[in-house]
N, C-alpha and C positions, 0 to 999 in steps of 0.2 A: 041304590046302585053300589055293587063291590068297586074297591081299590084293588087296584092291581099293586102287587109286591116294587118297591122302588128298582129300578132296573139297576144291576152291579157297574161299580167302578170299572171304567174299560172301553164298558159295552159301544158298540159303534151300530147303527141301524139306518139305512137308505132305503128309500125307495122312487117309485114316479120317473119319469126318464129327463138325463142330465139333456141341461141345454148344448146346440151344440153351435160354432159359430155358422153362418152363412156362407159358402162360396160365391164365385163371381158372377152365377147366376140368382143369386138373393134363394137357394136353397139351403134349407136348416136341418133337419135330420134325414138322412140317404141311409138307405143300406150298406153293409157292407161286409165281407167275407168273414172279416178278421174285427176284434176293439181289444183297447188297450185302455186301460185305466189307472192312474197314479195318484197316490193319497200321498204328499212332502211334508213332512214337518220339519220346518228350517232350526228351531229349536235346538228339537233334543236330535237334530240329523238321520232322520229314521226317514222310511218311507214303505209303503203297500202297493203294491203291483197288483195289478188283477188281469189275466188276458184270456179270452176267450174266441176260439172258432165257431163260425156257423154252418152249415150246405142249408141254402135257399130252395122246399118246396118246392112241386109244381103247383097254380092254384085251381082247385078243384070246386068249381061252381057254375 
């Protein structure tokens, strides 16, 4: 089996879907229009935004 090259200093890689809390009804991931996601580093004071739209399909089956 090949090694893969050591990934560079930096690099940041996610995947699989983030937990999300529950609301009042004990549901956990809903859809939604709009997500916003923030990466803090209280540290060095920096931080990553990430924000994305969606338009919801009709479901065709």
């Amino acid at each position: 089996m090949a090694h893969a090259d050591p990934a560079p200093e930096g690099l940041f890689m996610t995947c699989g879907t983030l937990g999300a809390l529950p609301n009042a009804k004990g549901e956990g991931i809903r859809p939604a229009a709009q997500m916003e996601i923030e990466l803090h580093d209280p540290l060095l004071r920096r931080r990553i935004v990430h924000r994305y739209a969606v338009e919801a399909l009709p479901v065709v089956a």
